[in-house]
C-alpha positions as CSV (number, residue, x, y, z in Angstrom):
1,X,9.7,3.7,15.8
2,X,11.4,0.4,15.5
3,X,11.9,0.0,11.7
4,X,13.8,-3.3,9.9
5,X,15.6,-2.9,6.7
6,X,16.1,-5.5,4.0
7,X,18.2,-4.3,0.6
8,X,20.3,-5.9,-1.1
9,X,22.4,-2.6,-2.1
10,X,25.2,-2.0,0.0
11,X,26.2,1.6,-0.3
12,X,21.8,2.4,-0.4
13,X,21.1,0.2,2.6
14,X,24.2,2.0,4.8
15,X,22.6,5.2,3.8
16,X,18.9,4.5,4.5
17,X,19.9,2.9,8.4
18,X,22.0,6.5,8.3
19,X,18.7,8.3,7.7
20,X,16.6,6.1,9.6
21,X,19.0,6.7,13.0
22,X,19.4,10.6,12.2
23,X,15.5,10.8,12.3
24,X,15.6,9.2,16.0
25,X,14.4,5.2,14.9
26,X,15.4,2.0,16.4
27,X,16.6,0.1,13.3
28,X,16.2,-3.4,14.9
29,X,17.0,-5.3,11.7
30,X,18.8,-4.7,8.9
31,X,19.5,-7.7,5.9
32,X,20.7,-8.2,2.5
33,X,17.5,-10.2,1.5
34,X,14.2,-11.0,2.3
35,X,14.5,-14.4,3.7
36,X,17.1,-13.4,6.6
37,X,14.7,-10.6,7.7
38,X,12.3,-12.4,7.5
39,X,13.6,-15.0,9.9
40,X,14.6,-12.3,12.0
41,X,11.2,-10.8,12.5
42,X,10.4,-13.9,13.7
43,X,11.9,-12.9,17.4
44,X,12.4,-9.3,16.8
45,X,9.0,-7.4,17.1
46,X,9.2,-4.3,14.3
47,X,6.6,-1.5,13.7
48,X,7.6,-1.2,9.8
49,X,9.7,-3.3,7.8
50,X,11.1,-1.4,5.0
51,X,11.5,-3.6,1.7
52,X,13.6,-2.8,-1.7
53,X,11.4,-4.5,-5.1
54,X,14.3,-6.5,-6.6
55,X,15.8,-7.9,-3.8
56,X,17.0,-12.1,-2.9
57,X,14.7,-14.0,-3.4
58,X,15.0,-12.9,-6.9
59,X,13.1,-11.8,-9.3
60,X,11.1,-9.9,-7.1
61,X,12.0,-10.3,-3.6
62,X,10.4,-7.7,-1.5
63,X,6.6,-8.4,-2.5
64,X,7.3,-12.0,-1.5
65,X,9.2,-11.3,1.6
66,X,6.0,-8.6,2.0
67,X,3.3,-11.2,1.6
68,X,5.1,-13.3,4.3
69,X,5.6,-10.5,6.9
70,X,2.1,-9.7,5.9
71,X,1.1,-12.8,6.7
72,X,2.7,-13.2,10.1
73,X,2.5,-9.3,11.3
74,X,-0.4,-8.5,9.7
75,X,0.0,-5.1,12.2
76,X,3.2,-4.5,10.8
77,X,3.7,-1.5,8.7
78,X,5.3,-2.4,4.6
79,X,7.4,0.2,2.6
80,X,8.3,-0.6,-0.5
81,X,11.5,0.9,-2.3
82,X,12.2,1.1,-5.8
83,X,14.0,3.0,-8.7
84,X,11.6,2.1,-11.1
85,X,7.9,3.8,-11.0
86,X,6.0,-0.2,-12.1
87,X,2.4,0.1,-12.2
88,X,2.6,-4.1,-12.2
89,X,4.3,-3.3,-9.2
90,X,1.8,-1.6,-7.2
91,X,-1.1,-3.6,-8.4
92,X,0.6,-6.6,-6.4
93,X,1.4,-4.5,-3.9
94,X,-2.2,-3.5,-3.2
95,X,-2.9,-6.7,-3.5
96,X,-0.9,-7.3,-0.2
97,X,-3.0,-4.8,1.8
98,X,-4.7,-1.2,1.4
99,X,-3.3,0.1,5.0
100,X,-0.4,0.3,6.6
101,X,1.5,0.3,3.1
102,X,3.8,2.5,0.6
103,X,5.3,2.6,-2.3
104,X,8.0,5.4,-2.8
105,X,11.0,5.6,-5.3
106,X,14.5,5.6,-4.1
107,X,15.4,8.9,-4.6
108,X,12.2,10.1,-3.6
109,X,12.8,9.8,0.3
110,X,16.5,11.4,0.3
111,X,15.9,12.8,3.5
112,X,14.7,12.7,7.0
113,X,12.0,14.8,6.7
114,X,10.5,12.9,3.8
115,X,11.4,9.5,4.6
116,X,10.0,9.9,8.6
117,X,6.8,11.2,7.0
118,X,6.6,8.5,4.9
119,X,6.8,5.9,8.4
120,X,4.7,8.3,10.2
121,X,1.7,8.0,7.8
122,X,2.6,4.5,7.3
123,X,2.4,3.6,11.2
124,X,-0.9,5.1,11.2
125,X,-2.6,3.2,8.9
126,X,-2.4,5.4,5.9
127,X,-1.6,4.1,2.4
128,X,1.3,6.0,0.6
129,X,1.9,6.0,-3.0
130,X,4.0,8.5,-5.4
131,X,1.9,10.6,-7.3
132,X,4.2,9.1,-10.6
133,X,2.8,5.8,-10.0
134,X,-1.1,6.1,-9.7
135,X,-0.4,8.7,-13.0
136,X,0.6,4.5,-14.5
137,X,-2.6,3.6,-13.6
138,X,-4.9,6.2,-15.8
139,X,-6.8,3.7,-17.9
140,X,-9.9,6.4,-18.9
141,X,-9.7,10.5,-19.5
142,X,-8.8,12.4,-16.2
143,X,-12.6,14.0,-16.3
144,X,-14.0,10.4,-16.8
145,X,-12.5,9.1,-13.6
146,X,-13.8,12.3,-11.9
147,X,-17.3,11.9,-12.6
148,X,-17.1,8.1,-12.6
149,X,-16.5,8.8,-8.8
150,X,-19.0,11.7,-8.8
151,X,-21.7,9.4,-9.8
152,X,-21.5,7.5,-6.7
153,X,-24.4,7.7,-4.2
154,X,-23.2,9.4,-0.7
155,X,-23.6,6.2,0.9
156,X,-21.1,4.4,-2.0
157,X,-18.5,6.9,-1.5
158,X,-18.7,6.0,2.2
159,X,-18.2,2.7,1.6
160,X,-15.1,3.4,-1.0
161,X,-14.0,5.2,1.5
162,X,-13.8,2.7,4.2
163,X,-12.8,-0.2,1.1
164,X,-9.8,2.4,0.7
165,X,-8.5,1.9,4.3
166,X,-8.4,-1.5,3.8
167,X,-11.7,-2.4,5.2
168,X,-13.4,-5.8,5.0
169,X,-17.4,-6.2,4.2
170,X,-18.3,-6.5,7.8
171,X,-15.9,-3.8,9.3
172,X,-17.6,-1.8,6.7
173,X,-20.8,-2.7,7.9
174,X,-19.8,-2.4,11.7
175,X,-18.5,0.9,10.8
176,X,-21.8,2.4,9.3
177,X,-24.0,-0.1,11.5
178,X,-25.8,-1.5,8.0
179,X,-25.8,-4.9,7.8
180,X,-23.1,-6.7,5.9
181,X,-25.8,-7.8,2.8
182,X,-26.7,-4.1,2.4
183,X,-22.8,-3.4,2.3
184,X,-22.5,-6.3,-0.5
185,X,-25.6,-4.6,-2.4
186,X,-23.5,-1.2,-2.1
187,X,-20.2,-3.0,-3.3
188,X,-21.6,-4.5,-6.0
189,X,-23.5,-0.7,-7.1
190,X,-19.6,0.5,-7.0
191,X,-18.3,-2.2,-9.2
192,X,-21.1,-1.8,-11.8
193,X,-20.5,2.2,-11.7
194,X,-17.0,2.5,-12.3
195,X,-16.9,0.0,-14.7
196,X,-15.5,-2.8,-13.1
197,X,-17.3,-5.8,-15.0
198,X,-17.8,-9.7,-13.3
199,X,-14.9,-10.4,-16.4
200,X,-12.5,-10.0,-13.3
201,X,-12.0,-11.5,-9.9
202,X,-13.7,-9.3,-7.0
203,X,-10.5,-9.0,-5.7
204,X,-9.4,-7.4,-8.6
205,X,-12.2,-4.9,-9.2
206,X,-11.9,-4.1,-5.3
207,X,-7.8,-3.0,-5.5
208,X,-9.2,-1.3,-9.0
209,X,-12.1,0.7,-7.2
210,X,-10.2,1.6,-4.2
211,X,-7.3,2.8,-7.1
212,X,-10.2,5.1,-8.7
213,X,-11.1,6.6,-5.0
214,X,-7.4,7.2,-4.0
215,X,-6.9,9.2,-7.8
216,X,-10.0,11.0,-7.4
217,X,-8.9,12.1,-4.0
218,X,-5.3,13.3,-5.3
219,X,-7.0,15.5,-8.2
220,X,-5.9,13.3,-10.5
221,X,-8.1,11.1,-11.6
């Protein structure tokens, strides 16, 4: 696939287009920062763009340069890179989109086997996180998550399901041919079971629920 690069460490970013090349992609772009890429992806079509954290423009570069690329390519593919497992991090970064996006540490995808899965599942509309990161995001007992999730109606979990591939009320509602209100109704159920109080924004409580599913699916919840 045609992947673009933007880290701001030399020695790291040599090594990745290295690893990228050995595992047979095109690496179309590769930058320092996330404003050159950035303006490079303007012209130069990409199916992932693969993003270090702390990157120019500082502090945190690569979630900006994400929401622009976002933004612009919404088809495009967004891995993030990082030495340090931030689960401030990955809330923003969920924020960005629940599809087409991951969130791997550095030495985490040291080969081509790894890092080519990684694309691979990120291409096809998967979300990738490392398991030490959702671990951050344990607010409740293990078994409370479970059955919070268990206490869903078969219906809800489809819906959590769908909210989890980064689905939007209607293409929910397209998907299981209810109507969008009854999708709302089901939302709301969701919110109210897991615990997810109107003391947040329903933005928040959405990237929180579909956070929930994604643990419960892993075993780890």
């Amino acid at each position: 696939m045609r992947v673009a690069v933007a880290e701001d460490g030399a020695l790291f970013r040599q090594g990745l287009v290295l690893l990228l090349e050995a595992a047979g992609h095109e690496v179309v772009a590769c930058e320092a920062g996330g404003d050159p890429l950035v303006a490079q992806l303007s012209t130069i079509p990409a199916d992932v763009a693969v993003l270090d954290i702390r990157m120019p423009p500082e502090p945190d570069g690569g979630l900006v340069t994400a929401e622009r690329l976002r933004a612009a390519h919404p088809d495009m593919g967004l891995l993030f890179l990082s030495h340090y497992a931030e689960s401030h991090y990955l809330m923003r970064i969920l924020e960005i989109g629940t599809d087409r996006i991951g969130y791997r540490l550095k030495e985490k995808v040291g080969s081509v086997d790894v890092l080519s899965d990684t694309l691979s599942r990120i291409a096809d509309g998967e979300i990738v996180i490392e398991p030490e990161l959702a671990k951050r995001l344990v607010e409740r007992p293990r078994s409370e998550k479970r059955d919070l999730v268990a206490s869903l109606s078969e219906r809800e979990r489809d819906v959590l399901k769908l909210m989890a591939e980064g689905r939007s009320n209607n293409g929910i509602a397209s998907t299981l041919f209810v109507s969008a209100k009854a999708v709302e109704k089901h939302v709301a159920n969701i919110f109210d079971k897991l615990g997810l109080h109107a003391d947040t924004s329903a933005h928040h409580r959405r990237v929180q629920a579909v956070l929930t599913y994604l643990r419960s699916q892993r075993g780890d919840a």
